[in-house]
FIGULO-510151 format. One record per residue: residue in three letters; x, y, z of N, C-alpha, C in turn; residue number from 1. Coordinates in steps of 0.2 Angstrom, whole numbers, always signed. Layout:
N
SITE  rest   n.xx   n.yy   n.zz  ca.xx  ca.yy  ca.zz   c.xx   c.yy   c.zz   nr
SITE   ALA      X      Y      Z      X      Y      Z      X      Y      Z  NUM
...
***
This chain:
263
SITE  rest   n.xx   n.yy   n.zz  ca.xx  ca.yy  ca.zz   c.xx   c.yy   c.zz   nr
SITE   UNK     +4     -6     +0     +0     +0     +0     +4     +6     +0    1
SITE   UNK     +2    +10     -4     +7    +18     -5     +6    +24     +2    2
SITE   UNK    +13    +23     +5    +13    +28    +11    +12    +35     +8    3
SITE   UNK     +6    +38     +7     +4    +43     +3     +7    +49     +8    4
SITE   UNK     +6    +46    +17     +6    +50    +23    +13    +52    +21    5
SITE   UNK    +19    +48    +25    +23    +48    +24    +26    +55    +17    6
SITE   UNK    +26    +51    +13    +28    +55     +4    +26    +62     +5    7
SITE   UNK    +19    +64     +7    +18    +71     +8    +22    +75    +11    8
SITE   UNK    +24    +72    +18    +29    +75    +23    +36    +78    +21    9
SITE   UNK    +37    +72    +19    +44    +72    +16    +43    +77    +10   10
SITE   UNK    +40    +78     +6    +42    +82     +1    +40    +89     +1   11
SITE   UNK    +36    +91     +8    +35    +98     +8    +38    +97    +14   12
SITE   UNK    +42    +97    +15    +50    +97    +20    +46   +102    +28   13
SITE   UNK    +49   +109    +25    +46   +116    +29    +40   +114    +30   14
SITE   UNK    +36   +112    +26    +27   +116    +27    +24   +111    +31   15
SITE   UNK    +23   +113    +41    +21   +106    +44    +16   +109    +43   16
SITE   UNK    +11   +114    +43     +4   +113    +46     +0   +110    +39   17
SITE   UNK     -6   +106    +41    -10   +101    +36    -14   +107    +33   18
SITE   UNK    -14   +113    +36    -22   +118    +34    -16   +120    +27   19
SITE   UNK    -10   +123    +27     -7   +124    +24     -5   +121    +16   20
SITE   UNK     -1   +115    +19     -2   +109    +15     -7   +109     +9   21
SITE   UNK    -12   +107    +11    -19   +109     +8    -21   +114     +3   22
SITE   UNK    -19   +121     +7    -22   +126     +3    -18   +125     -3   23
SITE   UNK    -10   +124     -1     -6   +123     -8     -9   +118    -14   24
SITE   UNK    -10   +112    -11    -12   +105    -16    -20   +109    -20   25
SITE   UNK    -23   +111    -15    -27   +114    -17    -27   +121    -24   26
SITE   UNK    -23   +124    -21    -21   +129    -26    -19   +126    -32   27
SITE   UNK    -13   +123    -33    -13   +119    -38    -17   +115    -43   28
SITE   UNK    -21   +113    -39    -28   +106    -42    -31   +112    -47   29
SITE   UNK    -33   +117    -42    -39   +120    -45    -35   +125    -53   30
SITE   UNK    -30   +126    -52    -27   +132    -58    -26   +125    -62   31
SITE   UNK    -24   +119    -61    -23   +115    -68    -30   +113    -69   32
SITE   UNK    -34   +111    -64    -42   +111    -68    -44   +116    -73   33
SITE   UNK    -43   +122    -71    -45   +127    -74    -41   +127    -81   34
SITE   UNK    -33   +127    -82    -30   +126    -88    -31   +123    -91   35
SITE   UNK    -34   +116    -90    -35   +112    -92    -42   +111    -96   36
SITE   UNK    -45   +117    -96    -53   +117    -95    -57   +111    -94   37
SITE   UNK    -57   +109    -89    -59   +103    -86    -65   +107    -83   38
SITE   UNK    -65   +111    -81    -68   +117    -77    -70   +123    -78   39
SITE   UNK    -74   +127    -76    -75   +134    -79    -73   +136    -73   40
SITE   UNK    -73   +144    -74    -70   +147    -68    -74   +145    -60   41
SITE   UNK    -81   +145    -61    -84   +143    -55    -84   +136    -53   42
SITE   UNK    -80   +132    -58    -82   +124    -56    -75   +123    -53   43
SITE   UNK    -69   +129    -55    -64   +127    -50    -64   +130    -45   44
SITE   UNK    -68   +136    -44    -68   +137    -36    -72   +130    -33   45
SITE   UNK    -76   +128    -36    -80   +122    -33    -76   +118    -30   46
SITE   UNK    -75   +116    -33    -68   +110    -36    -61   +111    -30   47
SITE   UNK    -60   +118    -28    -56   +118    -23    -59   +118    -17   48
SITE   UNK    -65   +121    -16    -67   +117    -10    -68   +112     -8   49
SITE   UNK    -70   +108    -14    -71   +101    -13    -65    +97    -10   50
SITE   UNK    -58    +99    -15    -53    +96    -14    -48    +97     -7   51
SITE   UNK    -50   +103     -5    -48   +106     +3    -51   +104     +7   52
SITE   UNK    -58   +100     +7    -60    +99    +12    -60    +89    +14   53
SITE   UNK    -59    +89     +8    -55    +82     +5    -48    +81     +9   54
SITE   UNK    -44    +86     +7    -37    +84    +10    -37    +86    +16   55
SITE   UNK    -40    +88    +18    -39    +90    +28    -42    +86    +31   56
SITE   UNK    -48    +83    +30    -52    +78    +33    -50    +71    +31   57
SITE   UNK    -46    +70    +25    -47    +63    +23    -39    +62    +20   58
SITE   UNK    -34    +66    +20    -27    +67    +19    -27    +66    +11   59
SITE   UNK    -21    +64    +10    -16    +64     +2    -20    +58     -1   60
SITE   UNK    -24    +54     +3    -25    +49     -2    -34    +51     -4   61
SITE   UNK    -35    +53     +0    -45    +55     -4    -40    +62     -9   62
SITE   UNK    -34    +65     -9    -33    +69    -13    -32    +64    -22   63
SITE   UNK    -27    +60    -19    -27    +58    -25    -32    +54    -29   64
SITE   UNK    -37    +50    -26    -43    +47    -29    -49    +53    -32   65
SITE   UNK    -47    +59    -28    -51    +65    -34    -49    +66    -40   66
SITE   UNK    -39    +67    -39    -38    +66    -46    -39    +62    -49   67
SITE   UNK    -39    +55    -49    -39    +49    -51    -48    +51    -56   68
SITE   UNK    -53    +52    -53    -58    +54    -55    -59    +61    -59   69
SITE   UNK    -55    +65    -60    -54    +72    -62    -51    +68    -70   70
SITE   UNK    -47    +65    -72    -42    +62    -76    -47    +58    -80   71
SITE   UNK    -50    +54    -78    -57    +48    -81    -59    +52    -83   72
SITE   UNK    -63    +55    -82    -69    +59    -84    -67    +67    -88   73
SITE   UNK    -59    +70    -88    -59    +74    -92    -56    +72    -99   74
SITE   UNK    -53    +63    -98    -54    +60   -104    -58    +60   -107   75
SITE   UNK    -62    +55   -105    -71    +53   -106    -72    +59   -109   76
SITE   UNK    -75    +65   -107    -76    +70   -110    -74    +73   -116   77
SITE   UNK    -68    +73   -117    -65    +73   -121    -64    +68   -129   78
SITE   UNK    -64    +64   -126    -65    +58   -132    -71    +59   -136   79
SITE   UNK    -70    +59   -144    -78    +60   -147    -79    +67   -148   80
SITE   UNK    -77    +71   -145    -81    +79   -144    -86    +81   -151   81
SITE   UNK    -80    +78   -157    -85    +82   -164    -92    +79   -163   82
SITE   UNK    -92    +74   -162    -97    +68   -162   -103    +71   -157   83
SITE   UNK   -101    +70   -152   -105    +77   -146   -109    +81   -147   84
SITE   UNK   -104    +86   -150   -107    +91   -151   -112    +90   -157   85
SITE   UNK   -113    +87   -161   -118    +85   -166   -124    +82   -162   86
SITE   UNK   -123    +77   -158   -126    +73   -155   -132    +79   -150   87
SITE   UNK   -128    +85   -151   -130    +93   -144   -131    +91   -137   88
SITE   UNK   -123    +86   -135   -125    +81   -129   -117    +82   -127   89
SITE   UNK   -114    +89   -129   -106    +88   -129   -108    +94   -122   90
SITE   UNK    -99    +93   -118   -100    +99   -113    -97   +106   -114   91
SITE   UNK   -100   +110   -111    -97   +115   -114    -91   +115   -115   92
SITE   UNK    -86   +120   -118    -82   +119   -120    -74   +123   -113   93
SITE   UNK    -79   +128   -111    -76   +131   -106    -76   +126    -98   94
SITE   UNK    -80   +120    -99    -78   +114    -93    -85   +115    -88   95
SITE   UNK    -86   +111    -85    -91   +109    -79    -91   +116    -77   96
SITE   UNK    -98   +118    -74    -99   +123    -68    -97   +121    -62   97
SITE   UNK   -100   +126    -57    -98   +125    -50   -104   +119    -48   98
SITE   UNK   -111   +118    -51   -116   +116    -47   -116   +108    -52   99
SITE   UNK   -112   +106    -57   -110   +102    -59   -104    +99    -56  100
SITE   UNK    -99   +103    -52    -95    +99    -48    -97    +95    -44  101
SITE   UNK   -102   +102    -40   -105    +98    -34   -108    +95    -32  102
SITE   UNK   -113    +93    -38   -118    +87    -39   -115    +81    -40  103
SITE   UNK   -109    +82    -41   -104    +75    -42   -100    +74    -37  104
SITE   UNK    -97    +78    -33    -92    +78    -28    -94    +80    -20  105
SITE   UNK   -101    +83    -19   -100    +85    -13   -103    +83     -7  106
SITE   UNK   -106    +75    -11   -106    +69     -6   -100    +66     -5  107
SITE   UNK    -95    +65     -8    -88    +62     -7    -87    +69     -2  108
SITE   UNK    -86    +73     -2    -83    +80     +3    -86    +78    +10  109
SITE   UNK    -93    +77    +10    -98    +77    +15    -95    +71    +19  110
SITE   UNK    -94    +66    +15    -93    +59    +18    -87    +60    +24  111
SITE   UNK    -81    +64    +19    -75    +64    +21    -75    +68    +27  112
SITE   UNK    -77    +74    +29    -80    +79    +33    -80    +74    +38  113
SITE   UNK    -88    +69    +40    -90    +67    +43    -85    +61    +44  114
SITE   UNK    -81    +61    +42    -75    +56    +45    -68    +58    +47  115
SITE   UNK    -69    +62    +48    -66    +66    +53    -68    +69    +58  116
SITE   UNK    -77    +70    +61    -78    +73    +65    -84    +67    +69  117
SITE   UNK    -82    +61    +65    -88    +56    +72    -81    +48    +72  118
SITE   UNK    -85    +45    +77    -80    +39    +79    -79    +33    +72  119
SITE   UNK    -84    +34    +67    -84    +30    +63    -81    +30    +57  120
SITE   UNK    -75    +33    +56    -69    +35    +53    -69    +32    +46  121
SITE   UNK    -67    +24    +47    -66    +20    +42    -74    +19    +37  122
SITE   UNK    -79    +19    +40    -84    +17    +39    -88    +26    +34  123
SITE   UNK    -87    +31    +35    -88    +36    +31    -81    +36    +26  124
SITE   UNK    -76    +34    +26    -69    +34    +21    -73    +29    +17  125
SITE   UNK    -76    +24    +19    -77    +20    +13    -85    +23     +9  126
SITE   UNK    -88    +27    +11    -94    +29    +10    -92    +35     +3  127
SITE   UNK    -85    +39     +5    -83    +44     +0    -79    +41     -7  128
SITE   UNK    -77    +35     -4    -75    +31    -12    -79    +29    -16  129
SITE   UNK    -84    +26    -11    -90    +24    -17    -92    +29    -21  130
SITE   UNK    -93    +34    -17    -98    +40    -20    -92    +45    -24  131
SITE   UNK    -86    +42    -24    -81    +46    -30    -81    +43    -37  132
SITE   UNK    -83    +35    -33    -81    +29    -38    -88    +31    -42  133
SITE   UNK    -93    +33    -41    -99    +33    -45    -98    +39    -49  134
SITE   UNK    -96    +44    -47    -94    +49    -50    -91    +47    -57  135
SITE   UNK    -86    +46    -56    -84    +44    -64    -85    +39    -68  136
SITE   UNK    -91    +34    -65    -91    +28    -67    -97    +33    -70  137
SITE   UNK   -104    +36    -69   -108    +36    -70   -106    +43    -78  138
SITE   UNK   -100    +49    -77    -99    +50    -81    -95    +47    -87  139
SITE   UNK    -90    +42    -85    -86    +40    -90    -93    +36    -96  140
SITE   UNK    -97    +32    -91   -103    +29    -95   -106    +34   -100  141
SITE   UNK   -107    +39    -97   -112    +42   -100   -107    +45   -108  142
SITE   UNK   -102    +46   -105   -100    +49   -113    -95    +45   -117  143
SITE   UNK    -93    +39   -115    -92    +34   -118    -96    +31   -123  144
SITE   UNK   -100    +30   -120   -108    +28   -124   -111    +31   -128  145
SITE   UNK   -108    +38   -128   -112    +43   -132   -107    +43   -140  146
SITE   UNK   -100    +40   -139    -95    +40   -142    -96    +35   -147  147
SITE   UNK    -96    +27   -143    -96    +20   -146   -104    +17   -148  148
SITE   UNK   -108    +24   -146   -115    +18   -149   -120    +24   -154  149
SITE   UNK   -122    +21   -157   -127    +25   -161   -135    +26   -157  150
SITE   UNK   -137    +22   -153   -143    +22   -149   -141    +19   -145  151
SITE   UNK   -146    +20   -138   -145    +16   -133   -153    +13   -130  152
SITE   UNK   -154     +8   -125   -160     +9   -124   -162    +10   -117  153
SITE   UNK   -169    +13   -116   -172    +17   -110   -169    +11   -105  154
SITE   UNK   -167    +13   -101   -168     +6    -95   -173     +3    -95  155
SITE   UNK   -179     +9    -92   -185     +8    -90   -190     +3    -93  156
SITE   UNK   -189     +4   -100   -193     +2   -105   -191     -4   -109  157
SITE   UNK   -184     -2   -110   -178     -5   -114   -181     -3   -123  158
SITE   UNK   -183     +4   -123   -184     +6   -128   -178     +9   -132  159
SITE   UNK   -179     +8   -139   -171    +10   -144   -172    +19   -144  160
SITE   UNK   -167    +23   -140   -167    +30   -139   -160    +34   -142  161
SITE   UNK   -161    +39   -144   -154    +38   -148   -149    +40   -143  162
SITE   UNK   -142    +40   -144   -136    +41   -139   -137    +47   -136  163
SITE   UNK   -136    +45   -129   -135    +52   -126   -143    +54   -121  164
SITE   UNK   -147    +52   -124   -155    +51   -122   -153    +49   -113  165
SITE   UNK   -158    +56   -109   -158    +54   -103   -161    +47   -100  166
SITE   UNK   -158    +42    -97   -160    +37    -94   -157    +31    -99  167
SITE   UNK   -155    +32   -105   -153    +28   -110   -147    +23   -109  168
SITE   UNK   -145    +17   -109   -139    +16   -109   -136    +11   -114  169
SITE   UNK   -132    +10   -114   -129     +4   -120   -122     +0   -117  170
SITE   UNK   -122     -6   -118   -115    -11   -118   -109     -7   -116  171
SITE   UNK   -109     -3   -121   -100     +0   -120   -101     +7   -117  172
SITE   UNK   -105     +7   -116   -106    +15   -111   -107    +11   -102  173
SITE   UNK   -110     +6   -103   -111     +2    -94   -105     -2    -94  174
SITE   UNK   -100     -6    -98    -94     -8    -97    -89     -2    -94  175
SITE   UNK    -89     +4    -98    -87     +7    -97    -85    +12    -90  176
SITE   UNK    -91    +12    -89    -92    +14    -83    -91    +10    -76  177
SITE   UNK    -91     +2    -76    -90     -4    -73    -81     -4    -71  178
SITE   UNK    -78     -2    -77    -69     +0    -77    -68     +5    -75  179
SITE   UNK    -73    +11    -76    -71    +17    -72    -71    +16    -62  180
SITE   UNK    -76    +12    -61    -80    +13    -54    -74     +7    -52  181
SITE   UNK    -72     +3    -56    -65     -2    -51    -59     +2    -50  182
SITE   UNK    -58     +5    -56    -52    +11    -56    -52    +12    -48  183
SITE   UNK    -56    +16    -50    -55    +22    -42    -56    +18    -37  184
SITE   UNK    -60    +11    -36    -60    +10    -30    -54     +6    -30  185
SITE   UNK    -50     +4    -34    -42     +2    -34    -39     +8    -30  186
SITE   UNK    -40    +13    -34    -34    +17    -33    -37    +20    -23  187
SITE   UNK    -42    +21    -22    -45    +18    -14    -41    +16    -10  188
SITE   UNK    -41     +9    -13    -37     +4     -9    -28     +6     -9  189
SITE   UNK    -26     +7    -17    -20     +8    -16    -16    +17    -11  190
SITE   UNK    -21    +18    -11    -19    +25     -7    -19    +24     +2  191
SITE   UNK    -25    +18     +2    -25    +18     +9    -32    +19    +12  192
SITE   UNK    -37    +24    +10    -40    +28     +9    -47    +22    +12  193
SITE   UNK    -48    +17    +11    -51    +11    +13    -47     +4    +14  194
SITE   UNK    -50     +0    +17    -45     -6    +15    -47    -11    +10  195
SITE   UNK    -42    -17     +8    -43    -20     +3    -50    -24     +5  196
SITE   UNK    -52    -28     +8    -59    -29    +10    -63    -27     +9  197
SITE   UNK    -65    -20     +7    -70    -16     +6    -70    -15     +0  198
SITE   UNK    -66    -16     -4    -65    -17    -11    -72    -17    -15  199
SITE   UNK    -77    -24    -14    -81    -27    -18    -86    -20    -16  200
SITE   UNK    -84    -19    -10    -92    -16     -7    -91     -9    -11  201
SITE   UNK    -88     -5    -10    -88     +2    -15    -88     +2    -23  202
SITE   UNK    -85     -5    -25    -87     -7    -31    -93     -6    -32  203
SITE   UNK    -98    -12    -30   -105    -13    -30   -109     -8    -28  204
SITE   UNK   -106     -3    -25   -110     +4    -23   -112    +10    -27  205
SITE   UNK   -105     +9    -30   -106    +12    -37   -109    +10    -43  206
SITE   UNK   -110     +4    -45   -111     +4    -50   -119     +3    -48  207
SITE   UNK   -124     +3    -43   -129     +5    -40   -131    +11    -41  208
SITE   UNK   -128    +14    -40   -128    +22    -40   -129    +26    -49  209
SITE   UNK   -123    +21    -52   -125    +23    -58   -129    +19    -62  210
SITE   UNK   -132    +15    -59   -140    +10    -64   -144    +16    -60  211
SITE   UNK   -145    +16    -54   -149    +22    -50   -151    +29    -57  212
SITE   UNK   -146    +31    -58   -144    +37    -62   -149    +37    -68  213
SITE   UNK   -146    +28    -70   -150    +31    -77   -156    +28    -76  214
SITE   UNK   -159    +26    -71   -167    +24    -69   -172    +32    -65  215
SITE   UNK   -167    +38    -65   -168    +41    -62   -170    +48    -68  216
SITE   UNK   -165    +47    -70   -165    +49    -79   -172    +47    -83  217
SITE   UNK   -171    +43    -82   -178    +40    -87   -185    +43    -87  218
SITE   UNK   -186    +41    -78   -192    +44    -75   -193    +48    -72  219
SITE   UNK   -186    +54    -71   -188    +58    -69   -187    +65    -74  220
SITE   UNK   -180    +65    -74   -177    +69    -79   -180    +69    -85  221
SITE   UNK   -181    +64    -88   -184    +67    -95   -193    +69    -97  222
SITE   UNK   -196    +70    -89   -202    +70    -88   -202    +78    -85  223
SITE   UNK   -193    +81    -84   -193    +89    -82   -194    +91    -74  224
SITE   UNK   -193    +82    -68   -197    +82    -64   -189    +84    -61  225
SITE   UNK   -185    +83    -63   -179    +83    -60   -172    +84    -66  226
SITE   UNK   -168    +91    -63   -163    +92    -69   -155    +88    -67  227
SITE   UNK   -153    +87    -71   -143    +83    -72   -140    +84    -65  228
SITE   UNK   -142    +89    -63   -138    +90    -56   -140    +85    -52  229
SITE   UNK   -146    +85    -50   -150    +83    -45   -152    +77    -46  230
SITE   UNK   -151    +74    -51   -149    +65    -52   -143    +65    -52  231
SITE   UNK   -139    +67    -54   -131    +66    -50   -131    +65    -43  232
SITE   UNK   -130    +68    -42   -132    +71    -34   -134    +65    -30  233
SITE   UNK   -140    +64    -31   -145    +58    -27   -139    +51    -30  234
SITE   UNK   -139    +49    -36   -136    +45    -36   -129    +44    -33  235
SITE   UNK   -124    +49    -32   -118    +49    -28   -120    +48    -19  236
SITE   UNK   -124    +49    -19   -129    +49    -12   -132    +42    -10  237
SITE   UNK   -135    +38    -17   -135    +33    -16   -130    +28    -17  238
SITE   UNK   -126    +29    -19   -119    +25    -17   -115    +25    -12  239
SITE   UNK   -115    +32     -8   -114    +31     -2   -118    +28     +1  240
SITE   UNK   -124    +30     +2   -128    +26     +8   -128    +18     +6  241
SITE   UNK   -128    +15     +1   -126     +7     -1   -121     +5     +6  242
SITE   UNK   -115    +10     +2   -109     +5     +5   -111     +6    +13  243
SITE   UNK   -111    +13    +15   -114    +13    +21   -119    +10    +25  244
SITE   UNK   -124     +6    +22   -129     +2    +27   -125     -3    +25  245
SITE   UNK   -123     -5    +19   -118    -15    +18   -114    -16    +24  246
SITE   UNK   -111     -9    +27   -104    -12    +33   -109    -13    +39  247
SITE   UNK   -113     -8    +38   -117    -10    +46   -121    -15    +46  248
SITE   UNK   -123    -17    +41   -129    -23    +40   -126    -27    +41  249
SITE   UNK   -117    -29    +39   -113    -34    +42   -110    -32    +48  250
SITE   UNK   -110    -29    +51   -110    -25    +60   -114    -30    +64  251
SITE   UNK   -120    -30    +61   -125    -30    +64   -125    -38    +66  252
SITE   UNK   -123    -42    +57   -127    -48    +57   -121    -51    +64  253
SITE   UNK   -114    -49    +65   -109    -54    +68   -110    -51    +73  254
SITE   UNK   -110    -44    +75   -111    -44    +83   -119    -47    +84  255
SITE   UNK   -125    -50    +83   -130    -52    +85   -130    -61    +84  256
SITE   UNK   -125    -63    +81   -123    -70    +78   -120    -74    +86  257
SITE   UNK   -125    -78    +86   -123    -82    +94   -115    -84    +95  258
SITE   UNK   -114    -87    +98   -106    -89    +98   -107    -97    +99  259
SITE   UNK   -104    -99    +95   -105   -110    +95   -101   -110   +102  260
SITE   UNK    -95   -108   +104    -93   -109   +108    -96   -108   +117  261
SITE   UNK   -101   -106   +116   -107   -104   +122   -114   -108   +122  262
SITE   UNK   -114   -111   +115   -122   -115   +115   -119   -121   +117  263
***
């Protein structure tokens, strides 16, 4: 496992305090999202609070699983773009807003937050991976799919809609999304950020999140009942809470399972 703790220290020699540390990774994060128009101006200010509140509550490795997520998805985004824009399914070109970041990212923030300010540490770190991991699964899918498939069909209905259609999905836009979501939760585990046992569960939480999406898409979003933000949103929400009721509901079953050794 990558001593991420460790490596941060050692390479910012002088800089002991973590607020500090921070502003700086932070500083950074957000001028190369922006550079990189990954982002618009207000999606890096987003984008830096997220990342700030990321590395102080949750250190260098929930930092670099945002990258890790930031990287997937400004690819994804990118691949196809002419094709996109035909499709009138492409992102703008000046990068995500602020409320577009945040509908993606500011359950992973929140998770991490509350893991740093209650006893169950491990238990919300693993809540902010799922809900990072869905993040990129649910956007790599979606603009993958929009790239390698000429239609997709409804979830709901499993009607033929053309690419890009809210709630729609196809083979290589859900495979791809399934690669994105083990990604991150690799890189999770490789950080430190959860342990390897917890692996299958953020997996699965994610890809929950983003079947959630496009079921949320279908029936709500394209009825005008609910806009892109707010199905992101809820499904990163619902990825945390998965993985989050999964550890307790195995909490639950072993401390209440009798002991052979006592019967």
């Amino acid at each position: 496992m990558l001593d991420l703790d460790g490596a941060t220290e050692a390479a910012t020699g002088v800089v002991r305090s973590p607020i500090l540390t921070a502003l700086l990774v932070t500083s950074a994060f957000t001028v190369i999202g922006r550079w990189t128009r990954g982002v618009s101006f207000s999606g890096a200010i987003a984008g830096g609070a997220v990342c700030f509140v990321l590395y102080v509550s949750a250190g260098p490795s929930a930092f670099v699983a945002l990258v890790s997520v930031f990287a997937l998805t400004w690819i994804a985004t990118r691949l196809g773009y002419p094709r996109k824009r035909r499709l009138g399914t492409a992102e703008r070109p000046d990068g995500r807003t602020a409320r577009q970041v945040l509908a993606n990212l500011a359950v992973a923030a929140a998770c991490a937050a509350m893991s740093a300010l209650t006893k169950e540490r491990a238990v919300f770190l693993l809540a902010a991976s799922a809900a990072l991991a869905e993040a990129a699964a649910d956007t790599v899918s979606s603009e993958l799919g929009q790239v390698r498939s000429e239609t997709a069909r409804l979830i709901t209905t499993w009607e033929k809609v053309p690419a890009g259609t809210d709630g729609g999905i196809s083979l290589a836009g859900t495979l791809a999304g399934i690669i994105a979501a083990a990604g991150v939760s690799l890189v999770c585990v490789w950080t430190g950020l959860m342990p390897l046992r917890w692996l299958g569960v953020s997996f699965t939480a994610a890809i929950a999140g983003m079947i959630a999406d496009s079921y949320l898409g279908a029936a709500l979003e394209r009825r005008g009942l609910l806009n892109n933000d707010a199905v992101n949103f809820i499904s990163t929400l619902i990825a945390a809470v998965v993985a989050f009721v999964f550890i307790w509901a195995i909490k639950i079953i072993f401390v209440a399972a009798p002991d052979p050794a006592s019967s």
